[in-house]
DRENTILO-5206 format. One record per residue (C-alpha): x, y, z; residue in three letters. Coordinates in steps of 0.25 Angstrom, whole numbers, padded with zeros to 4 digits, always signed. Example, Ala and Ser with C-alpha at 12.3 -4.5 7.8 and 13.67 -1.06 7.14 Angstrom:
+0049-0018+0031ala;+0055-0004+0029ser;
END
This chain:
+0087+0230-0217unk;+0087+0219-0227unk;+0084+0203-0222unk;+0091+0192-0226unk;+0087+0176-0226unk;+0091+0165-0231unk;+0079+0153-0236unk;+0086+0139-0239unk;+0077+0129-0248unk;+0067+0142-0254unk;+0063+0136-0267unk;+0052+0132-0262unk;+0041+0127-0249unk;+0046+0133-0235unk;+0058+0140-0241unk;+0051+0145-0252unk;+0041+0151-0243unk;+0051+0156-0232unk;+0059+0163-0242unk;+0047+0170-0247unk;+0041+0175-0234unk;+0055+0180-0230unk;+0056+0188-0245unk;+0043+0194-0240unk;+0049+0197-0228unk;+0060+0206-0235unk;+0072+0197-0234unk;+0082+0195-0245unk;+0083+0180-0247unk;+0092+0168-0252unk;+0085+0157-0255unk;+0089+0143-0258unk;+0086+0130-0263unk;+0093+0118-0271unk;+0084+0115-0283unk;+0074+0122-0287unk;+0081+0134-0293unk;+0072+0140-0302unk;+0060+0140-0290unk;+0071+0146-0279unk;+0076+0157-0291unk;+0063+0159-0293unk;+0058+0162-0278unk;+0070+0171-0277unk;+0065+0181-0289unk;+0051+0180-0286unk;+0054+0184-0270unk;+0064+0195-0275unk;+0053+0201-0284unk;+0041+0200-0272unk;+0047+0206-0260unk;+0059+0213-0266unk;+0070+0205-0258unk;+0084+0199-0264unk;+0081+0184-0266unk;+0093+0176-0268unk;+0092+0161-0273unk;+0101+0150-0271unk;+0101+0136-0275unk;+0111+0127-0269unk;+0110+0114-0257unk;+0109+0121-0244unk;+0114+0106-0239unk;+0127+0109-0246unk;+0136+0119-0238unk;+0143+0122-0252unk;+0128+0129-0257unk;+0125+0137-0244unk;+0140+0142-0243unk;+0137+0146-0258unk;+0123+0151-0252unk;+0129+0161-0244unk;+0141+0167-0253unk;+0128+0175-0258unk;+0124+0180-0241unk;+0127+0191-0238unk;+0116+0194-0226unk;+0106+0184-0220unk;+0097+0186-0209unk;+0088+0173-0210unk;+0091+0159-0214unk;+0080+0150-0216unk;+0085+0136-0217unk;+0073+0129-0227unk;+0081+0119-0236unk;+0077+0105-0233unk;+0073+0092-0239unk;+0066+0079-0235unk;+0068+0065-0235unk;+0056+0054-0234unk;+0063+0040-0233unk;+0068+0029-0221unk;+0082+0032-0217unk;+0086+0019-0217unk;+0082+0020-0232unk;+0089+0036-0235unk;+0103+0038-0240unk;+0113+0045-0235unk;+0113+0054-0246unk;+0098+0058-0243unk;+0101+0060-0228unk;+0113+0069-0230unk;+0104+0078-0241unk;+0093+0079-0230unk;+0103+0086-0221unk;+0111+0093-0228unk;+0098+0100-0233unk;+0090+0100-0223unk;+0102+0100-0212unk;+0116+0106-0213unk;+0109+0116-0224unk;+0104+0122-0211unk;+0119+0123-0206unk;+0124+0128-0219unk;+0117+0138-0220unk;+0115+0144-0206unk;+0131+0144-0204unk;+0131+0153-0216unk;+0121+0162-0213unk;+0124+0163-0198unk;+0136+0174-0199unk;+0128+0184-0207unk;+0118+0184-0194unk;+0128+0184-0184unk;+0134+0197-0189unk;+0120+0201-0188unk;+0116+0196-0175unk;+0102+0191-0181unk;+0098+0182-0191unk;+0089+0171-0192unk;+0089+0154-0194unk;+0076+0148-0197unk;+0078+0132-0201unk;+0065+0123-0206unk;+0065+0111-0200unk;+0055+0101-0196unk;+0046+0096-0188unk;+0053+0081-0191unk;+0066+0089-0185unk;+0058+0087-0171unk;+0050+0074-0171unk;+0056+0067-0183unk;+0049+0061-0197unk;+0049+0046-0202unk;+0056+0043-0215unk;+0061+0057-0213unk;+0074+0055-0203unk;+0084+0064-0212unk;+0074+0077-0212unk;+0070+0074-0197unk;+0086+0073-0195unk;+0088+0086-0202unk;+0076+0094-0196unk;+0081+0090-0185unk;+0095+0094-0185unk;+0089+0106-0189unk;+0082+0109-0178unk;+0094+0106-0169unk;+0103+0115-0178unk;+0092+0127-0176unk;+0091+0127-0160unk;+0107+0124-0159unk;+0110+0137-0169unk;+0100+0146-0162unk;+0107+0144-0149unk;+0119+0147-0155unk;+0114+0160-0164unk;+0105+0167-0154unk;+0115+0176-0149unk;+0116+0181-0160unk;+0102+0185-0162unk;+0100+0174-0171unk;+0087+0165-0171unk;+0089+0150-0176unk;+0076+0144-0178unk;+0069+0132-0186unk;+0055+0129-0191unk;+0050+0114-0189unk;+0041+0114-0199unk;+0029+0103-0200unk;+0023+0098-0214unk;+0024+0108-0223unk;+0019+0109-0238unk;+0030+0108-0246unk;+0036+0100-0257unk;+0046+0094-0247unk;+0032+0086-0243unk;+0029+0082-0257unk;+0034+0069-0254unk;+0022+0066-0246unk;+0009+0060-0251unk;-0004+0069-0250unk;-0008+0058-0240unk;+0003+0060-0233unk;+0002+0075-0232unk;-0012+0073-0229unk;-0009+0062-0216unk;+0002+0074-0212unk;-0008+0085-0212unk;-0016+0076-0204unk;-0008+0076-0192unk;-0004+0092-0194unk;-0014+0098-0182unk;-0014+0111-0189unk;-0021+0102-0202unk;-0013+0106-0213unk;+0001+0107-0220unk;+0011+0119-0217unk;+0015+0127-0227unk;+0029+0134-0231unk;+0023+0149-0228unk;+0022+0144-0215unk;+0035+0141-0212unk;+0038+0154-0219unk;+0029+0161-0210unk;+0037+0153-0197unk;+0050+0158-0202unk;+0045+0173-0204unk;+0040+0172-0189unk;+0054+0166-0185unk;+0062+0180-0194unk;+0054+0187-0183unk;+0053+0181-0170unk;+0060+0185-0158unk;+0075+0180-0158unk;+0074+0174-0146unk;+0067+0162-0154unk;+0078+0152-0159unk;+0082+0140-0159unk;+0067+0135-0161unk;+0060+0124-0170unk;+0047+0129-0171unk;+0037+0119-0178unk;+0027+0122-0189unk;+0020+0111-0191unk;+0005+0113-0188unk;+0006+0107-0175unk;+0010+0094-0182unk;+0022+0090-0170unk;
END
């Protein structure tokens, strides 16, 4: 029976790779991301060719209810969401606009909202189906000069153990990944020194990587659907 998922934010680093392991896996994909086009388009034809799958792309802000509704006028079937799209922010608060703090929950945020109110009825007739959200280890303990990602991890967190409850009746696991430092572009931000004093505090002595994360989310397709509502940590042991 064919297997359909959904990977927000796929251009490239976690999403990139989650989309990949899923491809691999036999699901037919749509895949998203809000600039770079050409990288997304290009994912989608090279995953189609590899493992035989339909891979559709999309380019749109999944923090504009206007894209994802656009989004999912092309969804017929969905069997997984993986809600990946995010951004950061590095600055004081007392220093950071209005504007940027409504952009870092709209992406990272009400994105996950948006999304999970479309895909929800195409599970429910089902009666399976699977949310998997990536947050944050800063959605648990908090970051410094990072208020409006902690804030949005955060909410995400909350928004993951509230929807489980209310989806596992209907067979349907809701579960997020908090990831720890991971080696993407979102940390390019970072000096090398920095990174450096990061990986220093890691106990497992390195820096993630995205295949991980994707490997955590192909455990979670196959776990027992009696685990929801969890935010599990990859992280090294970091917090």
């Amino acid at each position: 029976m064919s297997k359909y998922a959904l990977v927000t934010g796929a251009s490239r680093g976690i999403g990139r790779e989650i989309a990949t392991a899923l491809a691999a896996d036999g699901y037919h994909l749509t895949i998203t991301c809000i600039h770079s086009k050409e990288t997304l388009f290009a994912l989608a034809e090279e995953l189609s060719a590899r493992y035989h799958v339909t891979c559709t792309p999309f380019v749109g802000d999944m923090g504009n209810p206007s894209d994802v509704e656009k989004l999912f006028e092309n969804i017929s079937s969905l069997d997984v969401v993986v809600n990946n799209a995010g951004i950061s922010y590095v600055g004081l608060l007392h220093e950071m606009s209005v504007e940027d703090w409504q952009h870092v929950i709209n992406t990272n945020l009400n994105s996950v909202f948006y999304t999970s109110r479309l895909a929800i009825p195409f599970m429910l007739q089902k009666q399976s189906g699977r949310i998997i959200n990536i947050s944050s280890v800063w959605g648990n303990v908090g970051a410094s000069m990072e208020t409006a990602y902690s804030a949005s991890k955060g909410g995400i967190n909350s928004f993951t153990k509230a929807l489980a409850k209310e989806l596992a009746p209907s067979h349907i696991p809701v579960n997020a990944i908090a990831c720890g430092v991971i080696d993407t572009d979102m940390n390019r931000c970072f000096s090398p020194e920095d990174m450096e004093s990061l990986r220093q505090e890691i106990p497992a002595d390195r820096i993630g990587q995205p295949s991980e994360v994707a490997q955590l989310v192909q455990m979670l397709l196959h776990a027992p659907s009696y685990l929801t509502g969890q935010v599990i940590a990859l992280d090294g042991g970091w917090t």
